[in-house]
C-alpha positions in Angstrom: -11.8 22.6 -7.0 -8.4 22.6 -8.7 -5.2 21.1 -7.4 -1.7 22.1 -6.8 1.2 19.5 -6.4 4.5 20.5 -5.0 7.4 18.3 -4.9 11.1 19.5 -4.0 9.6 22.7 -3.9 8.2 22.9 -7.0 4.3 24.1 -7.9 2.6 23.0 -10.8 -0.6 22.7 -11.6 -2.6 19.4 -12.5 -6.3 20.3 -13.7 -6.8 16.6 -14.7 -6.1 15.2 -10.9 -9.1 14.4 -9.1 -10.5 17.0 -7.5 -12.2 15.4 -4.4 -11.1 14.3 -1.0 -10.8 10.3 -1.9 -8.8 11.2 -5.1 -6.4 12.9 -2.8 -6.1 10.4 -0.1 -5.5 7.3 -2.9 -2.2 9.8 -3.9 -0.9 9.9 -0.4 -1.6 6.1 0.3 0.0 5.1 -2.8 3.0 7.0 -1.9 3.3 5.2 1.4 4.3 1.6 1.1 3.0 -0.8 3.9 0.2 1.9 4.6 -1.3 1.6 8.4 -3.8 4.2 8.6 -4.9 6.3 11.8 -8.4 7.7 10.7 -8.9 10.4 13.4 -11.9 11.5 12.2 -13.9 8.4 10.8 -17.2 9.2 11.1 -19.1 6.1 9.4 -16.5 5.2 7.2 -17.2 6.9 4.0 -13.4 7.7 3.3 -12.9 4.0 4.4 -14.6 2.3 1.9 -13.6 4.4 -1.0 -10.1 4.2 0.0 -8.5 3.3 3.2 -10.1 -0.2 2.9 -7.0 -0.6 0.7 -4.2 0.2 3.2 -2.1 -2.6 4.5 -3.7 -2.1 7.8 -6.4 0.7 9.5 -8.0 1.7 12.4 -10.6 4.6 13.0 -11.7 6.9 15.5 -14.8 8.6 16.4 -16.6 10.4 19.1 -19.9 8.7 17.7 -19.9 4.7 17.9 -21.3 2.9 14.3 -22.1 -0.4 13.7 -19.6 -1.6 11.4 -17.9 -4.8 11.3 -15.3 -4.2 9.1 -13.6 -1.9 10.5 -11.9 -1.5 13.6 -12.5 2.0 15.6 -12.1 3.8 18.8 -14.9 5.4 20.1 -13.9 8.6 21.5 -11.5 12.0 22.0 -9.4 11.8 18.7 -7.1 14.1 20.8 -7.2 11.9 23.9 -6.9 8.2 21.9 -3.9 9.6 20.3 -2.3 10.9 23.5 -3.0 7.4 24.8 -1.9 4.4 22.1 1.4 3.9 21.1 1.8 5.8 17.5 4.8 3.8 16.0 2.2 1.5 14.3 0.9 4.3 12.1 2.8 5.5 8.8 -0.6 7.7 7.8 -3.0 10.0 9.9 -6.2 11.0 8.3 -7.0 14.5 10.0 -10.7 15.2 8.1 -11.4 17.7 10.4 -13.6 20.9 9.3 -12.5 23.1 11.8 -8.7 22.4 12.7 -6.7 19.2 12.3 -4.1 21.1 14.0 -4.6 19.8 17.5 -4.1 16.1 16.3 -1.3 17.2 14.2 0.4 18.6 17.2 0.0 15.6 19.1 1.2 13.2 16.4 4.2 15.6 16.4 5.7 15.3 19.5 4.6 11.2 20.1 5.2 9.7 16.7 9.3 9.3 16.6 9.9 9.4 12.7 13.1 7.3 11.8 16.0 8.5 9.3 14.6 8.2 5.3 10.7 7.1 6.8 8.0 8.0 5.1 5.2 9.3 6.9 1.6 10.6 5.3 -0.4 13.0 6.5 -4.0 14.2 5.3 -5.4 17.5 6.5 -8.4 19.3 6.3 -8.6 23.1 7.4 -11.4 25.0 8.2 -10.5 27.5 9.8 -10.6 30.4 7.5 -14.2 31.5 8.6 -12.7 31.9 12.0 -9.7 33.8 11.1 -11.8 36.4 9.2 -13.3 36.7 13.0 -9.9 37.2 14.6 -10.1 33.5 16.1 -7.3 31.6 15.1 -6.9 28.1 16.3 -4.4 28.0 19.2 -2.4 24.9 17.7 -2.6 26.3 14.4 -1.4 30.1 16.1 1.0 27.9 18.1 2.8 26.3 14.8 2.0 29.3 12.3 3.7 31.4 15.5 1.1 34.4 15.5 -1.5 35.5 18.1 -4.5 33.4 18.3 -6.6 37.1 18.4 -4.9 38.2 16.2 -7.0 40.8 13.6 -6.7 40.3 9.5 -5.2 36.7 9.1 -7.9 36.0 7.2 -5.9 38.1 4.5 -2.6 35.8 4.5 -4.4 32.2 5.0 -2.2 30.5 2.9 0.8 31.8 4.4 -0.7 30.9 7.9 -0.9 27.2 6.6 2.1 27.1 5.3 4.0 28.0 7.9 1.9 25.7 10.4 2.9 23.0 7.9 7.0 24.0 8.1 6.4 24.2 11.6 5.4 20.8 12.1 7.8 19.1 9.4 10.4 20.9 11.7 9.0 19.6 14.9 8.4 15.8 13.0 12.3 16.5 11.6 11.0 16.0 8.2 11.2 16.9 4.8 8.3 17.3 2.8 8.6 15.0 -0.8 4.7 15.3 -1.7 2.4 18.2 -1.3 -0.8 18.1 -2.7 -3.5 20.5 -1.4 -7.0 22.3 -3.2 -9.4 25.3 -1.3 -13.2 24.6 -1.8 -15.0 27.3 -3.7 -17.8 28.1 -1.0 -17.1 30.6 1.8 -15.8 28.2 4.5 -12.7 28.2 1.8 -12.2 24.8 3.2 -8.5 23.8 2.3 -7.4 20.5 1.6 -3.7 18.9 2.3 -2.2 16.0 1.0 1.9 15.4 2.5 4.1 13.0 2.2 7.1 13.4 5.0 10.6 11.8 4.7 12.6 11.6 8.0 15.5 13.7 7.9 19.3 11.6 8.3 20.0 12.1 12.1 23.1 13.6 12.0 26.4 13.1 15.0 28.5 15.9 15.8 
């Protein structure tokens, strides 16, 4: 699994950069000072201890409840528990989701308020090639991509798709992206992996 970096629009391609999900999530942590993490998809902490453990602060969530005492974690509806808390804690949200992070992303979106020059990280994983090449797209991801969740032979311009889900929530977050990292597995889920880094754009007064 090779990986891409883009920064300022730029593509370039780093063989030697870890190529697994922890290596990618120590790039966007160290690119966010002050890290608090949101960990929407913690299952029993694996991506905890090899790197969130570091952040300046963390908290999990899970539909499953572990026993674990060093880490703090709701236990429930990631979609639900984010429409609930209050988001403005959170500088980096951990969306390890196979299917679709989209939902979440969606939700973090429209509640998290991102302040002129903030830096904001977010981690996805994508799954949802297998159902596009079954004409079943997502609806957050058809909702930010802006194509028909039915619609027939996305499977053929995936990487458009997520690129324009990824515009599309920068624009709805006012962002601008600094740091893109992002690999595809190599089995046939094509699973693809997202690493961004989000400035908030300078609110401007007519």
């Amino acid at each position: 699994m090779g990986w891409a970096e883009a920064m300022a629009g730029d593509v370039n391609n780093h063989p030697s950069s870890a190529a697994d999900k922890s290596g990618l999530r120590r790039r966007v942590l160290a690119a966010i000072p002050g890290a608090s993490v949101f960990d929407a998809f913690a299952g029993a902490g694996r991506m905890w201890r090899s790197v969130w453990r570091n952040a300046a602060a963390y908290v999990g969530c899970d539909l499953k409840w572990y026993r674990d005492r060093d880490r703090m974690a709701y236990v429930g509806d990631n979609r639900r528990v984010l429409r609930a808390i209050d988001l403005a804690g959170f500088n980096l949200f951990d969306l390890d989701s196979y299917r679709s992070p989209w939902d979440c992303a969606l939700i973090i979106a429209d509640r998290r308020a991102v302040a002129s020059g903030e830096l904001i990280g977010i981690v996805l994983t994508d799954g949802s090639l297998i159902g596009l090449k079954l004409g079943k797209t997502p609806n957050a991801l058809a909702e930010l991509a802006g194509i028909a969740s039915g619609a027939r032979g996305m499977s053929h311009q995936y990487h458009q798709i997520i690129d324009r889900a990824v515009s599309a929530l920068c624009e709805r977050m006012r962002c601008d992206v600094v740091q893109r990292w992002q690999a595809q597995g190599q089995t046939q889920a094509g699973v693809m992996y997202i690493g961004l880094v989000l400035r908030g754009r300078a609110i401007v007064r007519g």
